[in-house]
Every structure is written in structure tokens, then in C-alpha cells.
Backbone as ProteinMPNN parsed JSONL, in Angstrom:
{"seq_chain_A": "XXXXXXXXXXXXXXXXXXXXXXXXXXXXXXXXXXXXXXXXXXXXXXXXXXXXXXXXXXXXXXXXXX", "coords_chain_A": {"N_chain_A": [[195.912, 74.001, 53.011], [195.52, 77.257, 52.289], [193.714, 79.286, 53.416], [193.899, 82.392, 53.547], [194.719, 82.929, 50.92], [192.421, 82.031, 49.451], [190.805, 84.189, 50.484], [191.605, 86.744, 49.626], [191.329, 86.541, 47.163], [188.624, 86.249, 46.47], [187.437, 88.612, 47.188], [187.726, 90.706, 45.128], [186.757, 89.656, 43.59], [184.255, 89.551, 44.036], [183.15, 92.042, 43.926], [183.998, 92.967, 41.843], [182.036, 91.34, 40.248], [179.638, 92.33, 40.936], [179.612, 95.505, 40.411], [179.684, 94.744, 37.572], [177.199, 93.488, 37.135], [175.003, 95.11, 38.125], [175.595, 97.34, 36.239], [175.208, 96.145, 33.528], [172.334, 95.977, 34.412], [171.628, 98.458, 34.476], [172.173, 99.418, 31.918], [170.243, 97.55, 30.393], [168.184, 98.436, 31.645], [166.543, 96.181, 32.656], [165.751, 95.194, 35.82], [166.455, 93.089, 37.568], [168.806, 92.886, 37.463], [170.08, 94.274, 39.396], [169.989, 93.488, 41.555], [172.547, 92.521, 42.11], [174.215, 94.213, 43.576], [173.941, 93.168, 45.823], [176.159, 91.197, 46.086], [178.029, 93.353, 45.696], [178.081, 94.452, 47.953], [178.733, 92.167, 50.043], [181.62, 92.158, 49.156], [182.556, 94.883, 49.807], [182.664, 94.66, 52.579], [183.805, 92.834, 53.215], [182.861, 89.889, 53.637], [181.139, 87.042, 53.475], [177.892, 85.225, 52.864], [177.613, 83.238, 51.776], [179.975, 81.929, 52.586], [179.69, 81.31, 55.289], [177.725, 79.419, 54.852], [178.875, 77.015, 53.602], [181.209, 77.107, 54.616], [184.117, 77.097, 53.5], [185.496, 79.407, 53.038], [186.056, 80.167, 55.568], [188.585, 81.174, 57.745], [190.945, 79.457, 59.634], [191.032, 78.818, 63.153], [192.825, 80.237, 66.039], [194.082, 78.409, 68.388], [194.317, 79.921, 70.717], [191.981, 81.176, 70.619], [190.235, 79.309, 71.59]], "CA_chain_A": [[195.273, 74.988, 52.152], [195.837, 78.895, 52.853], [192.445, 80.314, 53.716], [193.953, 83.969, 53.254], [194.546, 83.026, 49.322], [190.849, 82.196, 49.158], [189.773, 85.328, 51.211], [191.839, 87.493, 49.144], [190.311, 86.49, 45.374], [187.49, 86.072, 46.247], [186.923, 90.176, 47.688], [187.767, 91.423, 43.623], [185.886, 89.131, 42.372], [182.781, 90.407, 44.083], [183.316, 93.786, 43.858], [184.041, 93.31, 40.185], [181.031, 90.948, 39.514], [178.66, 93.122, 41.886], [179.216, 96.211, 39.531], [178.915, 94.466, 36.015], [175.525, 93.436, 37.4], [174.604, 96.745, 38.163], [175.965, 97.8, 34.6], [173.989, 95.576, 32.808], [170.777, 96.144, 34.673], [171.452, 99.985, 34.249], [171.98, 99.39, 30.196], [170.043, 97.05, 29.554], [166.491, 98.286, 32.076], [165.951, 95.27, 33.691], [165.658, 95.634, 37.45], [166.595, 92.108, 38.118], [170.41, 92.978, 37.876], [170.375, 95.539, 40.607], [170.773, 92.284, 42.656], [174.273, 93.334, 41.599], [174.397, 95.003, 45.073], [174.703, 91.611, 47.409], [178.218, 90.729, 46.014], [178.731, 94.385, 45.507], [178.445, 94.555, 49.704], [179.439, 91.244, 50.419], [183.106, 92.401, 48.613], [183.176, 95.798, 50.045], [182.398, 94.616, 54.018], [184.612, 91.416, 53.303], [181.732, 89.297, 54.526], [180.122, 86.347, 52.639], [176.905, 84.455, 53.666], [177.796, 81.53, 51.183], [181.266, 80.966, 53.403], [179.588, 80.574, 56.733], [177.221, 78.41, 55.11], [179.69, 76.407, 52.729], [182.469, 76.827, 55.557], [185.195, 77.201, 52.615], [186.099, 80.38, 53.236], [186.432, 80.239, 57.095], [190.122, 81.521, 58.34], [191.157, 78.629, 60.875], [190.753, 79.916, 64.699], [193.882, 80.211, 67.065], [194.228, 77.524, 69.799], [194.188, 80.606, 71.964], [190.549, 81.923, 70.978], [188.818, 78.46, 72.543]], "C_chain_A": [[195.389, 76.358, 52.822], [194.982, 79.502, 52.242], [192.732, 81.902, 53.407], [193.958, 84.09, 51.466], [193.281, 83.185, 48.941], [190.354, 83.694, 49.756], [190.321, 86.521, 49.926], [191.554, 87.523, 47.62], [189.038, 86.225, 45.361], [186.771, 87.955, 46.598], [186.649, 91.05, 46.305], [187.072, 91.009, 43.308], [184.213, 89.424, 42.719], [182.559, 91.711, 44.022], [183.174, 93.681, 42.814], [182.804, 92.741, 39.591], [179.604, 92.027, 39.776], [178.492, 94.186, 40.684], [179.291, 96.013, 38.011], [177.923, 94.385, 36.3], [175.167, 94.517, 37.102], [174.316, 97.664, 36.738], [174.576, 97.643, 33.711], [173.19, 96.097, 33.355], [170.626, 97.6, 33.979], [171.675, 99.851, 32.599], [171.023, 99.024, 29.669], [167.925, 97.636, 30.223], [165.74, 97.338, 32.946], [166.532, 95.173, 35.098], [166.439, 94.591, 38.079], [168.045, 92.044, 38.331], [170.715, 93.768, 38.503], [170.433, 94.675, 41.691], [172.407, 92.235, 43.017], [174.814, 93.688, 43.266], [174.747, 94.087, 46.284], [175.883, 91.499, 46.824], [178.356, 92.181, 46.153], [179.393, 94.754, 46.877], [179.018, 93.66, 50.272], [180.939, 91.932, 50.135], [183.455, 93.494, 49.637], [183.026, 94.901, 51.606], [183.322, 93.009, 54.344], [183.888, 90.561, 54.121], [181.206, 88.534, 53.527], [179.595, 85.647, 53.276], [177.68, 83.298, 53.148], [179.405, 81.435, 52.075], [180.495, 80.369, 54.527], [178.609, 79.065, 55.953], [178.076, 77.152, 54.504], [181.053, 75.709, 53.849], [184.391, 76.657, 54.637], [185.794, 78.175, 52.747], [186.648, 80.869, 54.655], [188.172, 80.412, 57.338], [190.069, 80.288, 59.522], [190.984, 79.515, 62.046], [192.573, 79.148, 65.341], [193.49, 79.3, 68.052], [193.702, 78.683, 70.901], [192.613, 81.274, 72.096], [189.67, 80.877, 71.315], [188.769, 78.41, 73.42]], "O_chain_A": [[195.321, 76.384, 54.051], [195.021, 80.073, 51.152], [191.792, 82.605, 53.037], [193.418, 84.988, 50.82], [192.884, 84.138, 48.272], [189.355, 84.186, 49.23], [189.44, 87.134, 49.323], [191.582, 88.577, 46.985], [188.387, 85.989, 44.342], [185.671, 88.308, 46.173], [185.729, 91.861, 46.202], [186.33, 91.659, 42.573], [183.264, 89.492, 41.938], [181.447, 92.228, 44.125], [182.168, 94.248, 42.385], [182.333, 93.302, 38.602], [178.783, 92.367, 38.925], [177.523, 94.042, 39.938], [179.016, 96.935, 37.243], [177.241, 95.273, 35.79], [175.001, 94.932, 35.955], [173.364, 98.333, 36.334], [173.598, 98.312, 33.376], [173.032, 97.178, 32.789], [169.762, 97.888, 33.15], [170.863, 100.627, 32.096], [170.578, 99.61, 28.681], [166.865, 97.4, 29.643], [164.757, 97.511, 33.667], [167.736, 95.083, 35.339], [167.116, 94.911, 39.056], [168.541, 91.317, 39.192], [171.844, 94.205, 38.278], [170.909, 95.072, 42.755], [173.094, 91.958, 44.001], [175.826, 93.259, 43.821], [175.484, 94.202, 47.263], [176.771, 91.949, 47.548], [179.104, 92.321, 47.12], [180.537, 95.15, 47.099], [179.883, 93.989, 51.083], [181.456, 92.285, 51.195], [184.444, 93.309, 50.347], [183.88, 94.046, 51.372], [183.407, 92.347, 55.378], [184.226, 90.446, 55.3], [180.744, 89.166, 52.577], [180.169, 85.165, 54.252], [178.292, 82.512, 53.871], [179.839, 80.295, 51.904], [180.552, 79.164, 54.774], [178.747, 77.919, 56.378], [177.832, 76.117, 55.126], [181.593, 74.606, 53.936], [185.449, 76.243, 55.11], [186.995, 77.976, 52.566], [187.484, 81.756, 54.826], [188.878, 79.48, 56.951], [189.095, 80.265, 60.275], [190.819, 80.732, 61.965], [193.165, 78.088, 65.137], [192.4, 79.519, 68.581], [192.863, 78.439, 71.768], [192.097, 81.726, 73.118], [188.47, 81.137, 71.406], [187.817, 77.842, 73.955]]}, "name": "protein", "num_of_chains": 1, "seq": "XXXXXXXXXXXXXXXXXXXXXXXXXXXXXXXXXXXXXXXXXXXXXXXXXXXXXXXXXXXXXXXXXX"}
């Protein structure tokens, strides 16, 4: 499996879900989609909690970094 495929669709797709949230909340008033903002940062800082805890998204490690 090639961990960089996963790393690399998964960065749009929070960025892109992050600010529909946002959208919505800002159209529609309700506050509760300004949650919008965790994927929005997760995407930009290429960082997700749910990999470490899931471990799906993890890049293999080099022989040489143990």
C-alpha cells in the first residue's frame, strides 16, 4: 500500500471539507459548524490526530531512523 497516496488525498479533502463547514455555519448561524476549523488545520499543518490514533495514515519509518 503507498502511504504517500493516502497522505496526499486526504490534505484536499480537509481543507475542502474544513471550509464548507465554516460556510454553512456562516450561512446558515449555527455556531456548531465553526468546528469546520479542526480539519481546516489538520489539512493546512498536514497533521491528523485520527492517523496517529487509527495508524492508517502513518508513512513507514526507514531502517535507518531505529
Amino acid at each position: 500500500m503507498d502511504y504517500n497516496k493516502i497522505r496526499k488525498t486526504c490534505r484536499p479533502i480537509r481543507i475542502v471539507l474544513g471550509l464548507v463547514l465554516i460556510t454553512i455555519g456562516f450561512i446558515t448561524g449555527n455556531y456548531w459548524f465553526y468546528l469546520g476549523v479542526l480539519p481546516l488545520a489538520a489539512g493546512l499543518a498536514n497533521f491528523c490526530p485520527l492517523c496517529i490514533i487509527s495508524k492508517k495514515c502513518d508513512l513507514p519509518q526507514d531502517s535507518e531512523s531505529k
